[in-house]
C-alpha positions in Angstrom: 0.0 0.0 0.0 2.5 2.9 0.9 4.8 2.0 -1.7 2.5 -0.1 -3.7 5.0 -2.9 -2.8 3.4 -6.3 -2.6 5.2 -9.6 -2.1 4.9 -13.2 -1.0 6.5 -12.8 2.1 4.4 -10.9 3.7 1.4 -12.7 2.4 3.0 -15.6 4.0 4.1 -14.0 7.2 0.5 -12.5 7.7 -1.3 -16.1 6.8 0.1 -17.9 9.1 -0.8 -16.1 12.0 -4.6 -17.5 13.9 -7.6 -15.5 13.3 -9.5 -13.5 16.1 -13.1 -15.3 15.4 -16.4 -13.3 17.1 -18.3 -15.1 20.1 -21.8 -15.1 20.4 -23.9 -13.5 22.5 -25.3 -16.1 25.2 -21.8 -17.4 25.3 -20.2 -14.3 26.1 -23.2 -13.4 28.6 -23.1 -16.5 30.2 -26.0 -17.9 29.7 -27.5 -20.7 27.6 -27.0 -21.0 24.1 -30.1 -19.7 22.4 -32.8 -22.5 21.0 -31.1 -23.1 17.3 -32.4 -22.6 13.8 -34.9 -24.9 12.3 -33.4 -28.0 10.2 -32.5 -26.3 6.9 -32.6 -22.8 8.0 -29.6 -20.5 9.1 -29.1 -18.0 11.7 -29.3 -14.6 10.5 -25.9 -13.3 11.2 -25.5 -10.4 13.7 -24.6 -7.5 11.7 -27.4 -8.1 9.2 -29.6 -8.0 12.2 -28.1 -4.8 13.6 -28.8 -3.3 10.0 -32.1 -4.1 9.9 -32.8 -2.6 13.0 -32.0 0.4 12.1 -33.8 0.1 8.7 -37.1 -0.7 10.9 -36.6 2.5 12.8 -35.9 4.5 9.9 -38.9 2.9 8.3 -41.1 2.9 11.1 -40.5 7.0 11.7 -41.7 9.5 8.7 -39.5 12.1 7.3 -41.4 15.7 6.5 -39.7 17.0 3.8 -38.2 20.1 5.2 -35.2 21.4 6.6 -34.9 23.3 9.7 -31.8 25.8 10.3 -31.0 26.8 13.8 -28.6 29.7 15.0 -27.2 27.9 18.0 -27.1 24.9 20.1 -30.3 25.6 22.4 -32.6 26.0 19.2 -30.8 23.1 17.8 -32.3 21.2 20.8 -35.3 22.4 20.9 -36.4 21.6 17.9 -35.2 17.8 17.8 -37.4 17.8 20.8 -40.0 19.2 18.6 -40.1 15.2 16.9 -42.4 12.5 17.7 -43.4 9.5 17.1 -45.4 10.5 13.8 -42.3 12.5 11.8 -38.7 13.7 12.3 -37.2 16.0 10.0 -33.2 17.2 9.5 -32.3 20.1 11.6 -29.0 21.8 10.9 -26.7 25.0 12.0 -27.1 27.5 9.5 -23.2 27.5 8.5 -22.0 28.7 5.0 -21.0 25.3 3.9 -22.1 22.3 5.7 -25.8 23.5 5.5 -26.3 23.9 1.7 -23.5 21.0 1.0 -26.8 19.2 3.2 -29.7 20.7 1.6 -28.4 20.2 -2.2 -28.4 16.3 -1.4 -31.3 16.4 0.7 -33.8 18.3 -1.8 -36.5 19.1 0.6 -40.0 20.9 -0.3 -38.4 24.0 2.0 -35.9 25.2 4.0 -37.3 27.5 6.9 -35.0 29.4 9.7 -35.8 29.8 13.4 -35.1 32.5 15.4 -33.0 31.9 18.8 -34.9 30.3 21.7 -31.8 31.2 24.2 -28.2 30.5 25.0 -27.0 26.7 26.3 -27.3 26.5 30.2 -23.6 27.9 31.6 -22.8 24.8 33.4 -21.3 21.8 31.8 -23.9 18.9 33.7 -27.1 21.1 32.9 -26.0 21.2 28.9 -25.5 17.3 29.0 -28.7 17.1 31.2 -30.6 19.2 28.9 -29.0 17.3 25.7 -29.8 14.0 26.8 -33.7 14.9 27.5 -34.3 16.5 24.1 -33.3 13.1 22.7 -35.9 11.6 24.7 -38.4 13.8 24.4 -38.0 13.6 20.3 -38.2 9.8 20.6 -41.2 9.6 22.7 -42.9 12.7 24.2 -42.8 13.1 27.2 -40.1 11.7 27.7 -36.6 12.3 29.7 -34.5 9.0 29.5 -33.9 7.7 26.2 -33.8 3.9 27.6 -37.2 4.7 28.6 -38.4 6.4 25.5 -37.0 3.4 23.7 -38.9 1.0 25.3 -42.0 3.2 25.4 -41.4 3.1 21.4 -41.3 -1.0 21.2 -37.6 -1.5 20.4 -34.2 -1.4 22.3 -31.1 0.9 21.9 -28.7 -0.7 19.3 -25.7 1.3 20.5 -24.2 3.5 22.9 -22.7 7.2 22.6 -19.7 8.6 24.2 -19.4 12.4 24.5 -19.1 15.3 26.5 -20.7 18.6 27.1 -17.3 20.6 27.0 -16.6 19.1 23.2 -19.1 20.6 19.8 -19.0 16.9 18.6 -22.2 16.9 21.1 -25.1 18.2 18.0 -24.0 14.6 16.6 -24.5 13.1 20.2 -27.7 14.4 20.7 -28.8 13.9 17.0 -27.5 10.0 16.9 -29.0 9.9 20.6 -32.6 10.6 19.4 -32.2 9.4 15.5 -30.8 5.8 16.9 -32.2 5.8 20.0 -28.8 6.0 22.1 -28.2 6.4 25.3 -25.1 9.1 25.9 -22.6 8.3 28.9 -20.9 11.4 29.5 -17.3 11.8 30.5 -14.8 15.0 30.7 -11.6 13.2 30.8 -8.7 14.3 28.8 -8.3 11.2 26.4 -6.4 13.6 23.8 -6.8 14.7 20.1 -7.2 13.4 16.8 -3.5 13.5 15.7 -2.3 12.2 19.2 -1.3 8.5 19.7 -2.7 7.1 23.2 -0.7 5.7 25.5 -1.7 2.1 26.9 -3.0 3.6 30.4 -5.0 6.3 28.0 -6.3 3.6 26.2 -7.6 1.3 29.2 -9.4 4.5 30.7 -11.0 5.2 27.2 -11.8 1.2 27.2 -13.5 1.2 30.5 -15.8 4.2 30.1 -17.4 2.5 26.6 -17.9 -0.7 28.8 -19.2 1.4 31.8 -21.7 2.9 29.4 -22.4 -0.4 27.9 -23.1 -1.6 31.3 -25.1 1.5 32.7 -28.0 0.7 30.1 -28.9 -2.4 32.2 -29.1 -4.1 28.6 -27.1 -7.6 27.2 -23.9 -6.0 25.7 -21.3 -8.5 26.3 -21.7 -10.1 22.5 -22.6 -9.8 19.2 -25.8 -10.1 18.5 -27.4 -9.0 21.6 -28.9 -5.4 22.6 -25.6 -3.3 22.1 -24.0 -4.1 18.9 -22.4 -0.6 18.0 -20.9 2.5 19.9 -20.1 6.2 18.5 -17.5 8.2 20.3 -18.7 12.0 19.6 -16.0 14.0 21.1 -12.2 14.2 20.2 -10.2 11.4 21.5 -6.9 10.4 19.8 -7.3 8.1 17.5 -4.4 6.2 17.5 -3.1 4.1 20.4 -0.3 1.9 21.6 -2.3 -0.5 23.7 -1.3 -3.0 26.1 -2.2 -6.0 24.0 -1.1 -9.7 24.5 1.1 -11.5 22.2 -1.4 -13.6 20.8 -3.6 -10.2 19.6 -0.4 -8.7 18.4 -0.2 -8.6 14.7 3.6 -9.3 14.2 5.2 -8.9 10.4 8.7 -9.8 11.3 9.9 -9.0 7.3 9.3 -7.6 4.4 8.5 -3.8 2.9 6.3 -3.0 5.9 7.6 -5.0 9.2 5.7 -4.1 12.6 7.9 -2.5 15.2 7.3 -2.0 18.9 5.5 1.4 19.3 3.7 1.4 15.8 -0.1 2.1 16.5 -3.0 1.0 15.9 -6.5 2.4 15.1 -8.2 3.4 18.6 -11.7 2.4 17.2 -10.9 -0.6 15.8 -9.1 -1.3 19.3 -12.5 -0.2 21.3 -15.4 -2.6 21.5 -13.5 -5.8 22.4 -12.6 -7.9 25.5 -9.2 -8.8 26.5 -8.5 -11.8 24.3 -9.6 -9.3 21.2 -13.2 -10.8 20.7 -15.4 -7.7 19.9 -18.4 -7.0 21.9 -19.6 -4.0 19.6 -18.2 -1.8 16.5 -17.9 1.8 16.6 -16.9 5.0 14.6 -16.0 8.8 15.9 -17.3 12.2 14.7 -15.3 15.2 15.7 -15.9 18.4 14.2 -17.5 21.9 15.1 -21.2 21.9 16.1 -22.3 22.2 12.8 -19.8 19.8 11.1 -21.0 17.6 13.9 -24.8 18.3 13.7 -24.0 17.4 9.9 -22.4 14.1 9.9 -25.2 13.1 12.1 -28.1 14.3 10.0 -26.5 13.0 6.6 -26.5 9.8 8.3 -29.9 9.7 9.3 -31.6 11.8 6.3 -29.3 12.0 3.3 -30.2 10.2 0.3 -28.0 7.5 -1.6 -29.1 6.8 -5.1 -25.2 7.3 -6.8 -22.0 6.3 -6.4 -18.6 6.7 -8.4 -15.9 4.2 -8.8 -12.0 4.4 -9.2 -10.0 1.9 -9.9 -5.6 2.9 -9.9 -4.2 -0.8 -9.5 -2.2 -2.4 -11.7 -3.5 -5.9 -12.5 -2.1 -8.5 -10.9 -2.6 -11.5 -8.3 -4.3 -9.8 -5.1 -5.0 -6.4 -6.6 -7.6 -8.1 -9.4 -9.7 -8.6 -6.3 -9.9 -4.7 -5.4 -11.2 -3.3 -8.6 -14.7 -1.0 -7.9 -15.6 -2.2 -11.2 -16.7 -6.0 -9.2 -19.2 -3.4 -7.1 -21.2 -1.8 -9.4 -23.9 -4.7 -10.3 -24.2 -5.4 -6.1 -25.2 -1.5 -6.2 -26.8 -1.0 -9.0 -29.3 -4.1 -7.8 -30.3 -2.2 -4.7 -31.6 1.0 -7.3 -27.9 3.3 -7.2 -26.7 5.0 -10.3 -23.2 3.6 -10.4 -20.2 5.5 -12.8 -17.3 3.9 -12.6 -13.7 4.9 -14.2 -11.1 2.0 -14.7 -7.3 2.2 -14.6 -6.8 4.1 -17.7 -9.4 6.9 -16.9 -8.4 7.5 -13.2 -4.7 9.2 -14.0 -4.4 12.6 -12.4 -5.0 14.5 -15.2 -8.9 12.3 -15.1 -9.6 12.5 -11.8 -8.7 16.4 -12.0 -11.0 17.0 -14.7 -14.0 15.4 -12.8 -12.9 17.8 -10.2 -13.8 20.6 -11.8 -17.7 21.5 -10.2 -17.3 19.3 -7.4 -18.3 15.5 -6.8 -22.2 14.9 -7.6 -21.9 11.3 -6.1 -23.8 10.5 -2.6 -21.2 7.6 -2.6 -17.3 7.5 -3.2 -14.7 4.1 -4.1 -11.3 4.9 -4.5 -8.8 2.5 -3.8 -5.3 3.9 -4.3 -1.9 4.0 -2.6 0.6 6.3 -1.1 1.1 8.2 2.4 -1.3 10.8 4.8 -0.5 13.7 2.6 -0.2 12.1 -0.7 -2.9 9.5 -2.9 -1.6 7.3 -6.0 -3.8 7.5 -9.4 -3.5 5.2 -12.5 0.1 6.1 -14.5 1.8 7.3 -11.8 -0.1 10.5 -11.0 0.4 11.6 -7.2 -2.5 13.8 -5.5 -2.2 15.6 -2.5 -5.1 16.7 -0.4 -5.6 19.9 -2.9 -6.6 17.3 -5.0 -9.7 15.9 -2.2 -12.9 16.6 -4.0 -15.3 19.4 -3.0 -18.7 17.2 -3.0 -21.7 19.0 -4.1 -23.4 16.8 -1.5 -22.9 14.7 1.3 -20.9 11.5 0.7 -20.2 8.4 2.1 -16.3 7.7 1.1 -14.2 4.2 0.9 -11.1 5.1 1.0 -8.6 2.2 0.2 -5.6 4.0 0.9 -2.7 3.8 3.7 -2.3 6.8 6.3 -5.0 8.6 5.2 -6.5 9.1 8.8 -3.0 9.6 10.2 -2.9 13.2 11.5 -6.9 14.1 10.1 -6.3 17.2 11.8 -4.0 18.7 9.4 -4.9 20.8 6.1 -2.0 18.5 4.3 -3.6 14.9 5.6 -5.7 13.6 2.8 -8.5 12.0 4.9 -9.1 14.8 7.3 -9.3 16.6 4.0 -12.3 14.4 3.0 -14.2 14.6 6.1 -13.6 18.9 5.8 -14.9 18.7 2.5 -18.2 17.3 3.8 -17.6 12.8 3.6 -20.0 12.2 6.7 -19.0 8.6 6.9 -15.6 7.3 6.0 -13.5 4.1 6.1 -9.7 4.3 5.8 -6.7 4.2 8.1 -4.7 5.4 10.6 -1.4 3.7 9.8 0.3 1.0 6.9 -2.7 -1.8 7.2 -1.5 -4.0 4.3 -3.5 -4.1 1.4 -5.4 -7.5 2.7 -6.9 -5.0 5.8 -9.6 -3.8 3.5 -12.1 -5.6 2.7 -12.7 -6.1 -1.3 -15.0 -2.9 -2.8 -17.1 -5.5 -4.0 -18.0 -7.4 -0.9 -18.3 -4.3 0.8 -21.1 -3.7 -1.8 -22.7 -7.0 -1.4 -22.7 -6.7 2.6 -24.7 -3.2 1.8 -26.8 -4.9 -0.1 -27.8 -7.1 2.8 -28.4 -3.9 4.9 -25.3 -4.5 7.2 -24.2 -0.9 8.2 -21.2 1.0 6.3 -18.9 0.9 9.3 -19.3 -2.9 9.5 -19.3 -3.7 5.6 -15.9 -2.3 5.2 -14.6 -4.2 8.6 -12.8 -7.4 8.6 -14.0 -9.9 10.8 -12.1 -12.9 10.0 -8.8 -13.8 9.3 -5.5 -12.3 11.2 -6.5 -8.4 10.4 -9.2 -9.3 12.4 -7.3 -8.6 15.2 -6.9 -4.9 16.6 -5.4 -3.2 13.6 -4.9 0.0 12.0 -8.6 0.5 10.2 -11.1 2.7 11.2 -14.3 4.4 10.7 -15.7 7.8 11.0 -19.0 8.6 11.4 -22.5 7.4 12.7 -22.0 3.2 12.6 -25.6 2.2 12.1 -25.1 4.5 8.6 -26.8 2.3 5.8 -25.2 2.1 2.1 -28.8 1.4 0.9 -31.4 3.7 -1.2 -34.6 5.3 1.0 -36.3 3.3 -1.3 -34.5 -0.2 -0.3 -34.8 1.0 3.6 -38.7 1.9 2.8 -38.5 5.5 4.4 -41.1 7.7 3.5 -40.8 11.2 3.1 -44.5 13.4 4.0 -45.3 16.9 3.4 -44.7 19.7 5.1 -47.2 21.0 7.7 -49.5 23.9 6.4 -48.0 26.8 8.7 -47.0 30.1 8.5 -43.2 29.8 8.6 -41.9 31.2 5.5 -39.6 29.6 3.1 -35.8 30.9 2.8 -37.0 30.4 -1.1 -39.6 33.0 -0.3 -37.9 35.5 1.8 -35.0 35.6 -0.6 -38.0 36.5 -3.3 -39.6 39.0 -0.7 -36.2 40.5 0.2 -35.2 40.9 -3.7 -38.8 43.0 -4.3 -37.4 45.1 -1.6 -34.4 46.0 -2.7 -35.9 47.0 -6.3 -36.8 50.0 -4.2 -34.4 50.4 -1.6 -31.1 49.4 -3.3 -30.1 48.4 -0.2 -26.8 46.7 -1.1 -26.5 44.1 2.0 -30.0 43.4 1.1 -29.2 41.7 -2.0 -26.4 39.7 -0.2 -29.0 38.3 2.1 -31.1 37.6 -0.4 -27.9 35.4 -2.1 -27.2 33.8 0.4 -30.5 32.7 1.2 -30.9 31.6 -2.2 -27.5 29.7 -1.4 -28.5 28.0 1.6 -31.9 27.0 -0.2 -29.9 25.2 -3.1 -31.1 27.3 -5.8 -28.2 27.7 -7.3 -29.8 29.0 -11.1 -31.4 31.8 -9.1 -28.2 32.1 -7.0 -26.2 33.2 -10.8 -29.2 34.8 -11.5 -28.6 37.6 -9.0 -25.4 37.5 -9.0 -25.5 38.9 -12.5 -27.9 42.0 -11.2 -25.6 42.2 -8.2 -22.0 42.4 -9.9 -23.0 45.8 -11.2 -24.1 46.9 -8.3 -22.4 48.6 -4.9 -23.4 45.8 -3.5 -21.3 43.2 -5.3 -18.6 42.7 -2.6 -21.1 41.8 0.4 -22.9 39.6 -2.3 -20.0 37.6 -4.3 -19.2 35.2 -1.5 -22.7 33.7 -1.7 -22.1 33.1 -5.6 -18.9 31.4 -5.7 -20.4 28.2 -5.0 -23.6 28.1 -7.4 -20.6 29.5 -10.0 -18.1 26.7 -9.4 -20.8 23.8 -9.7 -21.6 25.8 -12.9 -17.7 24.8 -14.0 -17.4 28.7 -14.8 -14.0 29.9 -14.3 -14.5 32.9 -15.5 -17.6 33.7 -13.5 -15.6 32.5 -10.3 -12.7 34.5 -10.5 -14.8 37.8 -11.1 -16.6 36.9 -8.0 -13.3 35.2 -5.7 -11.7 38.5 -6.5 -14.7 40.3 -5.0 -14.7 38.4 -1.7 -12.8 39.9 0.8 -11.6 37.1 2.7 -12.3 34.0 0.8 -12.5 30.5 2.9 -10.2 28.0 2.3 -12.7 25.7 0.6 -13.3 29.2 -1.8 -9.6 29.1 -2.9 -10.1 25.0 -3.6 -12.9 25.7 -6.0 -10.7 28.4 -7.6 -7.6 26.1 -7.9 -9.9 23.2 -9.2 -11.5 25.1 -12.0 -8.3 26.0 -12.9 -5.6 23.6 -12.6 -7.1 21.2 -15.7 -7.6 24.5 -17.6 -4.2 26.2 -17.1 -2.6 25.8 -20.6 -5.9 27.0 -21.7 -6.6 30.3 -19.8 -5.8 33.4 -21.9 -6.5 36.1 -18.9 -4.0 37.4 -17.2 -6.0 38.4 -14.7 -7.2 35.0 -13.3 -3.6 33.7 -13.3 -2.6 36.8 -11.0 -5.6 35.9 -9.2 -4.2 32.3 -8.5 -0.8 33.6 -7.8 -1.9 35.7 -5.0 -3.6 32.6 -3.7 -1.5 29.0 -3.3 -3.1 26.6 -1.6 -1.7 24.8 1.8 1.3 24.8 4.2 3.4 24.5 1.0 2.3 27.2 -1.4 5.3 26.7 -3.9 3.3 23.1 -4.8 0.5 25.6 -6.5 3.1 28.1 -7.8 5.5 25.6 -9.6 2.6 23.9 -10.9 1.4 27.7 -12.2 5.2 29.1 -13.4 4.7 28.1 -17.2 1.1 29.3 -17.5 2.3 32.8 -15.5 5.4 33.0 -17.5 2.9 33.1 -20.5 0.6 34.9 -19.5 2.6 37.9 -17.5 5.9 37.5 -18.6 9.2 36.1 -17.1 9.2 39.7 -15.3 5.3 40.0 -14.2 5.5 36.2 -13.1 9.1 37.2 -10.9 7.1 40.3 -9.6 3.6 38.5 -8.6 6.2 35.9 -7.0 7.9 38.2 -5.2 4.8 40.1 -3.9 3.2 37.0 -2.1 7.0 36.4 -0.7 7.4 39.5 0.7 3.6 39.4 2.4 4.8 36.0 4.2 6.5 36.6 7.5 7.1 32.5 7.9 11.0 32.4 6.6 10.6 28.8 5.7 7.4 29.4 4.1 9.1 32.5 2.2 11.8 30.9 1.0 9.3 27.4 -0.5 7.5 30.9 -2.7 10.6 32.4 -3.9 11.5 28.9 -5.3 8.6 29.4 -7.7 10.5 32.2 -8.8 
């Protein structure tokens, strides 16, 4: 995998050692083994089960088909508590990027706003009292323990959720809490942050507060297949670890490219979840993000639609990486209703994959199985991508990720899979370290398992074999997430309630009427980005063409720069980028995207200025080099020198200073 090295010996090595098999549930609970199948007829196994549990609660609970923004946390909560038994509905922070990103996929009948109901009680126990009621009370009313409201509902909590009230991964807590029917053990302690490796001690505390919350629910949780078959840790924790594991539950590669050494980690939540001779008791996933990163992950999970997915394929052929190719999962998802595209080995080169950049990724699911390091990703022909190459999805995505490292420090802008889950992938498989190639399972099976309702976090897991063991895969993410169509889960979407809460469609309409007379230039800008938030994007450029001639161009051009980038229009978008005073970070990706397959085609000046004043990352000369012969074109060996030296001089970072002038 990181070298795209392969050989027999390790094959060999890794074959030989035992597997780490599962153990049922009355065994591991100690009591008697349940009353077996009929003659002829087989046990459903457990994570099917676990699937179609949380297909029957999804089935069981209308959606209206609306989306409700919030301003802040204590509206957030107050309206999941506005759910009951007869409908739910998506509630989000009204963000500039997670929040349309949801509503484009999403495609409700409206998108309304509320006004603020308050601030979040002061004290850290009367948030996570308050947060843990609202999940009740939007599972049953009435309600104020979500055990309770459970039972009151006919079904049993499938998982548990660690969080805490001092970390803004609690919107997905609360959301996962009522959309699951979770019960949330709360706990302060320090257990680190993404990028940090956990020490063994670290590790044991982390261990013992998912089994204490396993064990506060008064529910079987001991094995697979009983009550508690999941968990989701909604706060940051680190997720790698170096735990105190025994020999025999030590993967140990004594040779080869990619031997195991003492103090190499391993993935903290594929670690969690198991007792002390390895034997899993429940998988789990983490979300970590702000409030409305976190609030999103949780709602695509529960609401988002997924009817498409893309395919790449980079391997070489060969023994072992035949059995990887996507292509072997498009007829397993296209039976279950998905619109599958799929690009083989000779279409997924760098210069491919950058073209489909261009507008963003319209796919509610993403393959790619590729090769390389946490800042870097192998394509077909020996193209190398760095995380300026992560796609900007024009919805939200579930992403498999065959790839080494990519989850190794996903808290920097360099590290290809925090990159992913920035850009809006609200559940993801991939890993924290080297896993070996055989770690993952096959594309295709993982389509087939999602075909049988088991739940993304468990489709991509291995279960048998010596990987099995606690290794260096992960998930991120809600883990009852389904890879299946509405359609195949049977939820049902009803209309919206005939009220008097306006839509943002309609206020942006009123707003514009009033702005015919006013000429009130930050009126048009509201107006945009209501339009924005709405996912109208045709009426988004359609304003945007009254405001760029207006005084009001500058507070409006933010809000076009996305419906103009899905629109593929460079032109359009750099008129606008240049118009926005402080564009985001995820702004200068569109711009770079549109541009970088386009470069030896662009005949303005202007836009290559434009990108030359703005490189992307902690290594801007990777943008500039890449820009030199298009700028030397376009301005002259002089102009290019002079935009060059203008973006060093403005950098007070000597290393960073000196990595610009190379560009030179």
């Amino acid at each position: 995998m990181g070298e795209r090295l392969r050989t027999c010996a390790i094959v060999a090595t890794v074959a030989f050692l035992p597997p780490v098999a599962e153990r049922s549930a009355s065994a591991q609970n100690g009591s008697a083994p349940s009353q077996p199948p009929a003659a002829g007829q087989a046990e459903t196994p457990w994570p099917i089960v676990l699937g179609m549990r949380a297909a029957a609660l999804e089935r069981s609970w209308p959606i209206v088909d609306q989306v409700v923004l919030v301003p802040d946390g204590r509206t957030y909560l107050d309206e999941l508590s506005h759910w009951s038994e007869s409908s739910r509905w998506p509630v989000l922070f009204e963000d500039d990027v997670y929040a349309p990103l949801f509503v484009r996929g999403f495609k409700p009948a409206r998108v309304i706003r509320r006004a603020s109901v308050g601030a979040m009680p002061a004290e850290r126990g009367e948030r996570e009292k308050l947060i843990a009621t609202s999940a009740a009370e939007a599972i049953k009313d009435g309600s104020v323990d979500v055990i309770a409201a459970c039972a009151a509902r006919g079904f049993a909590p499938p998982m548990v959720i660690l969080a805490s009230g001092d970390d803004p991964a609690w919107t997905a807590a609360a959301a996962l809490a009522a959309g699951r029917g979770a019960p949330i053990h709360w706990t302060s302690d320090d257990f680190g942050r993404v990028n940090d490796k956990l020490t063994a001690s670290s590790f044991a505390r982390l261990a013992n507060e998912l089994e204490k919350a396993a064990d506060r629910t008064g529910l079987p949780w001991k094995g697979l297949g009983d009550a508690i078959d999941a968990f989701a840790i909604c706060r940051e924790i680190g997720w790698k670890c170096d735990p105190d594991l025994p020999d025999a539950l030590r993967v140990n590669i004594p040779s080869g490219p990619f031997p195991t050494a003492p103090g190499q980690p391993v993935a903290t939540l594929n670690t969690l979840g198991r007792h002390a001779d390895g034997i899993w008791w429940a998988v789990g996933s983490g979300i970590v993000g702000s409030e409305a990163r976190s609030a999103y992950v949780a709602m695509a999970s529960l609401f988002a639609p997924r009817e498409s997915a893309w395919m790449f394929h980079t391997y070489d052929a060969g023994p072992g990486w035949n059995e990887y190719d996507t292509a072997a999962a498009v007829a397993p998802l296209e039976s279950q209703g998905l619109v599958v595209q799929s690009w083989g080995r000779d279409q997924s080169t760098l210069d491919g994959w950058r073209r489909i950049l261009m507008g963003g990724f319209g796919s509610d699911v993403l393959f790619v199985n590729s090769h390389g390091v946490a800042t870097q990703f192998g394509l077909a022909s020996g193209g190398t991508a760095t995380a300026r190459d992560v796609p900007v999805f024009d919805r939200p995505a579930m992403v498999h990720f065959l790839h080494s490292f990519s989850l190794e420090f996903p808290a920097n802008e360099d590290c290809v899979g925090g990159a992913f889950l920035e850009s809006g992938a609200y559940a993801y498989f991939g890993s924290v370290y080297e896993p070996l190639l055989m770690a993952f399972v096959p594309p295709s099976l993982v389509a087939q398992r999602a075909e049988a309702m088991i739940p993304f976090a468990m489709a991509a897991r291995q279960f048998e074999g010596p990987l099995a063991r606690p290794w260096r895969t992960m998930s991120y993410g809600d883990p009852l997430a389904l890879l299946a169509s509405k359609g195949r889960i049977g939820a049902k979407r009803m209309a919206p309630p005939e009220d008097t809460a306006a839509s943002l469609r309609d206020e942006a309409i009123y707003t514009l009427k009033g702005w015919k007379e006013s000429r009130d230039p930050q009126a048009l800008a509201d107006a945009m980005r209501a339009l924005e938030l709405a996912g109208e994007d045709e009426r988004v450029r359609q304003a945007w063409k009254i405001a760029v001639a207006t005084d009001g161009r500058g507070a409006a051009a933010p809000f076009a720069l996305g419906a103009l980038f899905r629109a593929r229009d460079l032109d359009g978008y750099a008129v606008a980028y240049a118009m926005t005073e402080r564009p985001s970070r995820i702004a200068r990706q569109m711009l770079w995207q549109l541009a970088v397959p386009r470069l030896g085609l662009i005949s303005d000046p202007r836009v290559v200025a434009l990108l030359a004043r703005d490189p992307r990352g902690p290594d801007p000369s990777v943008d500039l080099i890449m820009l030199r012969s298009t700028g030397m074109r376009l301005l002259g060996s002089d102009g290019w020198r002079a935009a060059v030296d203008r973006l060093a001089r403005e950098t007070a970072n000597g290393d960073l200073r000196r990595q610009i002038e190379s560009a030179r």
